[in-house]
C-alpha positions in Angstrom: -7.5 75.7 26.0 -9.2 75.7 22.3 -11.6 73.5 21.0 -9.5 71.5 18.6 -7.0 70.9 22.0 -10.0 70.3 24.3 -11.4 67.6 21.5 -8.2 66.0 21.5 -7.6 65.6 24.9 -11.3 64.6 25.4 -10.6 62.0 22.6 -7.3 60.6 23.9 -9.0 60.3 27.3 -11.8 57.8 26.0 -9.7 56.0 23.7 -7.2 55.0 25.9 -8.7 55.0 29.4 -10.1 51.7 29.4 -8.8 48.3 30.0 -6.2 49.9 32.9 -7.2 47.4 35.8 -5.1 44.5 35.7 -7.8 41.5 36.1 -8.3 38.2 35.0 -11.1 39.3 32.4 -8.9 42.5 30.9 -5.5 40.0 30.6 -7.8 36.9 29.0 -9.7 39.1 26.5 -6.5 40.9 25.4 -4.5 38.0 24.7 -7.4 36.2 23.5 -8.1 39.3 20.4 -4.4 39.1 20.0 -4.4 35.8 19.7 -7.6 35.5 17.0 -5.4 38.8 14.9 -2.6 36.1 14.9 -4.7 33.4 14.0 -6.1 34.8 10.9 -2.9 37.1 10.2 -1.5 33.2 9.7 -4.7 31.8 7.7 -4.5 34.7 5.2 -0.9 34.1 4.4 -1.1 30.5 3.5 -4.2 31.2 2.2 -2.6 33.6 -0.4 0.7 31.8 -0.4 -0.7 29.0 -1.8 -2.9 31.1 -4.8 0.3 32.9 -5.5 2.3 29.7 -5.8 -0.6 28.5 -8.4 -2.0 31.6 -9.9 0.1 34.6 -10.5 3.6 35.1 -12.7 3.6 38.7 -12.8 2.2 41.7 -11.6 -0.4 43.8 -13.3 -1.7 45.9 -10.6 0.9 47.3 -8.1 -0.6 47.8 -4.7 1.1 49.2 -1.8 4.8 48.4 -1.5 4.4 46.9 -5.0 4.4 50.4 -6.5 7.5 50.9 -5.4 9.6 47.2 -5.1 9.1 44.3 -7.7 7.1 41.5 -5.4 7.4 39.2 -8.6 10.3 37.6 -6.6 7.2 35.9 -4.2 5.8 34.1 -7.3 8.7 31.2 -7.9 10.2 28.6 -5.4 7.8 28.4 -3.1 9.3 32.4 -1.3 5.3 33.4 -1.0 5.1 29.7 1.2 8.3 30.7 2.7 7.2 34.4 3.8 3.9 32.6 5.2 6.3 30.5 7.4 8.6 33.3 8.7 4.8 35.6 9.0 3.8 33.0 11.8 7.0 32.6 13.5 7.4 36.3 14.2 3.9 36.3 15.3 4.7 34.1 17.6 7.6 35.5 18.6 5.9 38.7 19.1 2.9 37.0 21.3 5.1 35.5 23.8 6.9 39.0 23.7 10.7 37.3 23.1 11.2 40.4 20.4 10.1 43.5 20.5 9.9 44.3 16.4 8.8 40.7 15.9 4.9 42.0 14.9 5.8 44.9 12.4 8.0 42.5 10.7 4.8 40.4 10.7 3.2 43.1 9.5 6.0 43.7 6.8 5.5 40.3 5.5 1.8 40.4 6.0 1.3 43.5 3.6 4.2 41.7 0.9 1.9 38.7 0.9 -1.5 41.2 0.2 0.3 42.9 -2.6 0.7 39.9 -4.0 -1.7 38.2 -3.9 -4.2 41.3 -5.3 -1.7 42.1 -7.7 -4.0 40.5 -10.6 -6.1 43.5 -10.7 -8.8 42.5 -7.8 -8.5 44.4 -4.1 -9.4 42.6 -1.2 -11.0 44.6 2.2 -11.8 41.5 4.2 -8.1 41.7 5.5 -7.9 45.2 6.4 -9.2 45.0 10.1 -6.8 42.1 11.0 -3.8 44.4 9.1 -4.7 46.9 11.3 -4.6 45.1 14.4 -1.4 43.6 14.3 -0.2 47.3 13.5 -1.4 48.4 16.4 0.3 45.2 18.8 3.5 45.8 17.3 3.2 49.6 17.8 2.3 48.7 21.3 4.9 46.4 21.9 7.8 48.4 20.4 6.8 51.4 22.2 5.4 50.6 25.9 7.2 47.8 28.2 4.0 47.9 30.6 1.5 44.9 29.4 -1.7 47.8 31.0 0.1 50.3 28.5 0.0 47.7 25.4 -3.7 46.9 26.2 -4.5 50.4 26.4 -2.6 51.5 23.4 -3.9 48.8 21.0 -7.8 49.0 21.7 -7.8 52.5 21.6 -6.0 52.1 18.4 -7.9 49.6 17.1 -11.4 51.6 17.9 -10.0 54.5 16.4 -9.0 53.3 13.5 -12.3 51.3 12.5 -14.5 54.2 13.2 -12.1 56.1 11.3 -12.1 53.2 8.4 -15.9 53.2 7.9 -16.9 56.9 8.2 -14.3 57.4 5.6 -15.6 55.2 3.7 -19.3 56.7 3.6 -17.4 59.9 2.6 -15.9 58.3 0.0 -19.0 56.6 -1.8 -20.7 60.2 -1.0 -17.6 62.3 -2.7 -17.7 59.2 -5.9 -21.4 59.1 -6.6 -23.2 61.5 -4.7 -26.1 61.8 -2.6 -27.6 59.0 -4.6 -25.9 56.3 -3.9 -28.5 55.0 -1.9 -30.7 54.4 -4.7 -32.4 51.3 -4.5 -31.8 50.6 -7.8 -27.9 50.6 -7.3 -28.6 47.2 -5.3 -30.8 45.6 -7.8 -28.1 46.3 -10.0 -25.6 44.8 -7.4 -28.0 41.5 -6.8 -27.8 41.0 -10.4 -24.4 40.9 -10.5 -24.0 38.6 -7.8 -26.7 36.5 -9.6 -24.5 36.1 -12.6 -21.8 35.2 -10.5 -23.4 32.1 -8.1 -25.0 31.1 -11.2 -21.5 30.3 -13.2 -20.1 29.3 -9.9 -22.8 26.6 -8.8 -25.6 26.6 -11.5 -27.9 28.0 -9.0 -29.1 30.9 -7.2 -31.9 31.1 -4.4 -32.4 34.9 -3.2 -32.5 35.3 0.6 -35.5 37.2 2.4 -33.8 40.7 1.5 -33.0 39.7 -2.1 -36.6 38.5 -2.7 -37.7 42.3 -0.7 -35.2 43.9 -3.2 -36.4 42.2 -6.2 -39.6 43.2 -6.0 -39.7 46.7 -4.7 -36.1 48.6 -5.3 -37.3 51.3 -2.9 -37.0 48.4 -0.1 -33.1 48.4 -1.8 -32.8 52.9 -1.0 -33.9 51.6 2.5 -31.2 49.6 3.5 -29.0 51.4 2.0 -29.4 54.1 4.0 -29.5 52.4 6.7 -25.6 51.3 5.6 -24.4 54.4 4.6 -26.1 56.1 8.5 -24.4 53.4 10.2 -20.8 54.2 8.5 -21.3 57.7 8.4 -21.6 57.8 12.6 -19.2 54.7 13.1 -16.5 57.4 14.5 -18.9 57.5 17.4 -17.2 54.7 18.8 -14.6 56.4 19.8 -16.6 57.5 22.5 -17.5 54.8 25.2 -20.9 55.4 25.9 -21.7 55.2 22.1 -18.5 52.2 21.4 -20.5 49.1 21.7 -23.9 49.9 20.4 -22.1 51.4 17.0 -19.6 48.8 16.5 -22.7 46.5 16.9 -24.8 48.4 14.1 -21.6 48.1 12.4 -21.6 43.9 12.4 -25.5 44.7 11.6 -24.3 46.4 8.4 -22.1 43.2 8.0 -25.1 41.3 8.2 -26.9 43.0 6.0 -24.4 42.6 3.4 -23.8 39.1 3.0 -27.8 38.9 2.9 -28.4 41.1 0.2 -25.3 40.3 -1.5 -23.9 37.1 -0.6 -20.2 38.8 0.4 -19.4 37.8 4.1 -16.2 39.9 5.6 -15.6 37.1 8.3 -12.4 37.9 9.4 -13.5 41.8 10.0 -17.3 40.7 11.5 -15.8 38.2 13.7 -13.2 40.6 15.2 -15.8 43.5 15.5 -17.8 40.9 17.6 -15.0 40.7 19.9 -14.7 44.7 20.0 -18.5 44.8 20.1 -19.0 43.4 23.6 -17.4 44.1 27.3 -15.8 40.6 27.1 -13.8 41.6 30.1 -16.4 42.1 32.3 -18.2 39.3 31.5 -15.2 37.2 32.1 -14.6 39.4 35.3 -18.1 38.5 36.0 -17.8 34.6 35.7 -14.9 34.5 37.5 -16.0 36.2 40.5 -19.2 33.9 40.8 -17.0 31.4 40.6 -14.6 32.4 43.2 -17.9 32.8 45.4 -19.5 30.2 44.7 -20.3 27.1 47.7 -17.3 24.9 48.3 -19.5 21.8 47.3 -20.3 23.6 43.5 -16.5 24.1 42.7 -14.8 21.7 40.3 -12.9 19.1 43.2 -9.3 19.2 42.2 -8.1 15.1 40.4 -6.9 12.9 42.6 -3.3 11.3 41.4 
């Protein structure tokens, strides 16, 4: 067997070996990330239905599909509203599995509703994570009938495709700028901006503990972001399980770190690497079976009619 065949079976072995025992804490935390993708999948399209409906009449930046259909028909008679409403009901038609399709139509009408939205010449990453997982439930659900096979298939996915996502992107701001891209004077530059910006927004601007660090020292600034630029350079160490949770933790770190020293939160993406960060299923797993052990006198007593 050669290396490049040995590395991808290796690979495919951690990816998708986990989450195969069928118990209470592996079905709740799979349904319960499914259910958050949904969740927000829904929030961003009103979100952006509602902007389009106010904001845009035409396009001057075609992303995605937009490059290659005309998505101006979203921007009159309330169709962007419309495509938010049909968004939610394939979701749920996809979560309590009556279609198989149901979640790449989702997705369909999810990436129509981005395109539109950032069609003003802005782009938006905040999404991408949750666009990614509900391609990876509707792959799952088109092409495995077994629920083990589904769970399997989408975190695997999903882990791949993050570390994937981020060490790309240290590539990329390597292969645009060069090796100095950490320099700390590239963040004082950044802070500045960001200044201007709260500033006209709220007439105010009070630096957080980093900012102040920043301000006063750039070299602080080269520090963390290198720090950054390491953790996104190793994130495709998480496709490995003994590395997955303590680099997709470094990676909400990084989060962190940005909204600090810039003010930019990526909820939607921090909040689901959370969930992806942590064995929830065998803390649940855990729970349960002290409950399930515990003395008859310290369980809940069922209600009396």
């Amino acid at each position: 067997m050669s290396t490049l065949s040995r590395f991808a079976h290796t690979l495919r072995h951690e990816l998708f070996s986990d989450f195969a025992s069928d118990t209470p804490g592996t079905r709740l935390y799979f349904r319960g990330v499914e259910l958050f993708i949904l969740a927000y999948t829904v929030y961003f399209c009103w979100t952006w239905g509602l902007y389009i409906q106010q904001n845009i009449s035409s396009v001057l930046l075609p992303l995605g599909l937009a490059n290659y259909i005309d998505v101006s028909f979203l921007f009159n008679h309330n169709v962007a509203l419309i495509n938010a409403v049909l968004v939610g009901v394939l979701g749920l038609v996809g979560f309590v599995r009556l279609w198989r399709p149901a979640y790449l139509l989702a997705l369909l009408g999810f990436h129509l509703q981005y395109v539109a939205r950032y069609s003003l010449g802005e782009i938006s990453h905040g999404s991408n994570l949750v666009g990614m997982g509900v391609l990876g439930l509707g792959l799952a659900l088109l092409a495995f009938r077994s629920e083990e096979h589904r769970r399997r298939f989408t975190f695997g996915f999903l882990y791949f495709c993050v570390g994937l996502g981020y060490t790309s992107a240290a590539v990329c701001k390597l292969v645009g700028t060069g090796i100095t891209w950490p320099d700390g004077r590239h963040l004082l530059m950044w802070i500045g901006e960001r200044k201007v910006d709260t500033l006209s927004k709220f007439g105010a601007f009070e630096p957080s503990v980093l900012q102040e660090m920043v301000l006063q020292d750039y070299h602080y600034g080269t520090l963390f972001l290198l720090i950054g630029l390491f953790t996104e350079a190793i994130s495709f160490l998480m496709w490995w399980r003994k590395f997955r949770y303590v680099v997709v933790l470094l990676v909400v770190g990084m989060h962190l770190g940005i909204f600090l020293t810039m003010n930019i939160f990526f909820h939607a993406s921090t909040y689901l690497l959370i969930l992806l960060g942590l064995p929830w299923h065998r803390i649940i797993d855990y729970v349960w079976y002290h409950i399930q052990k515990a003395p008859p006198f310290l369980k809940p007593s069922p209600s009396s009619s």
